[in-house]
C-alpha positions in Angstrom: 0.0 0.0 0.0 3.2 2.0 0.5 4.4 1.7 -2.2 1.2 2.6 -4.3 0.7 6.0 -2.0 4.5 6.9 -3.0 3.7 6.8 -6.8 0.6 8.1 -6.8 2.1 11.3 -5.2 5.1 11.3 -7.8 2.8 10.9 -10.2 1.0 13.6 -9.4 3.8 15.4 -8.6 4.8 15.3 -13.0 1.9 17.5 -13.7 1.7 20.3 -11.0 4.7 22.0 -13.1 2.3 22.5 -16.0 0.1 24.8 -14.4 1.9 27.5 -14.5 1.2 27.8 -18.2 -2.5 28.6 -17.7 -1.4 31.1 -14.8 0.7 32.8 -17.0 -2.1 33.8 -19.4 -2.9 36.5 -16.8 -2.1 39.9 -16.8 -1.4 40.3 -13.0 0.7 36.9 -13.7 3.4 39.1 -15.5 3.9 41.7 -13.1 6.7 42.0 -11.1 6.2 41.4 -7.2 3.9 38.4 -8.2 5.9 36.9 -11.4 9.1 36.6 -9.0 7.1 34.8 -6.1 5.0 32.2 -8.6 8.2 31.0 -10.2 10.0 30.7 -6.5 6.6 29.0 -5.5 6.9 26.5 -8.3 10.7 26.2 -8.0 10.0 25.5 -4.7 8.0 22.7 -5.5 10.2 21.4 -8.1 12.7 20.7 -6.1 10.6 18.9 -3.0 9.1 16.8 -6.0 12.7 16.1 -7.2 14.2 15.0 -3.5 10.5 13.4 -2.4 10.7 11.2 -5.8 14.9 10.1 -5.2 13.8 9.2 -1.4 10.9 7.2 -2.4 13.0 5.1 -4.9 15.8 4.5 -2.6 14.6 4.5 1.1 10.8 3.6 0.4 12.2 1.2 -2.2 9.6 1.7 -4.6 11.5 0.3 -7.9 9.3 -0.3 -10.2 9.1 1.0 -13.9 6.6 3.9 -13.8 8.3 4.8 -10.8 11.6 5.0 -12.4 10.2 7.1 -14.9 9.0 9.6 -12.3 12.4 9.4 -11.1 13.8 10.8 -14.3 11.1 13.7 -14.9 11.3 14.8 -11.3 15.2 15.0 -11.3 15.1 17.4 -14.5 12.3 19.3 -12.8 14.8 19.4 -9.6 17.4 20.6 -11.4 14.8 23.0 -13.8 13.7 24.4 -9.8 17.5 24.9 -8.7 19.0 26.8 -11.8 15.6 28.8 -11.5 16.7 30.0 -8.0 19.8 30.4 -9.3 19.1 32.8 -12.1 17.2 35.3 -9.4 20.3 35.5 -7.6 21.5 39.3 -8.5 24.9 39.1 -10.2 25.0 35.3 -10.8 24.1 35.1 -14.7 26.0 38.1 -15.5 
């Protein structure tokens, strides 16, 4: 039963990313003060996904395929989340 809670969270833990698109379509979305939090909120997220996914395969040991495919998608959100913070950092792409 574990195991089966553990994907269905990193599951749905691939599509969360996604909507910010629709979010985006707003005007208010594209404003500064609000812009910079959504895309530290979803960073944020990306990353928790990406470290909640890695301990679920190893310590849950939840190895199965779909989960190993979750394991992939997650890690390149993780890393998508990190070199977002990254880029808000004043001075560091520069």
């Amino acid at each position: 039963m574990k195991e089966k809670i553990m994907t269905f969270i990193s599951t749905l833990m691939l599509f969360i990313p996604w909507t910010i698109l629709p979010l985006r379509t707003f005007p208010w979305a594209l404003e500064s003060p609000a812009a910079e939090i959504m895309i530290s909120c979803y960073a944020a997220f990306m990353i928790f996904s990406g470290i909640f996914t890695i301990l679920a395969y190893t310590s849950g040991r939840v190895q199965h395929t779909w989960m190993k495919f979750c394991l992939i998608v997650n890690g390149v959100y993780m890393i998508g989340g990190i070199a977002a913070f990254l880029m808000m950092i004043p001075g560091f792409c520069s």
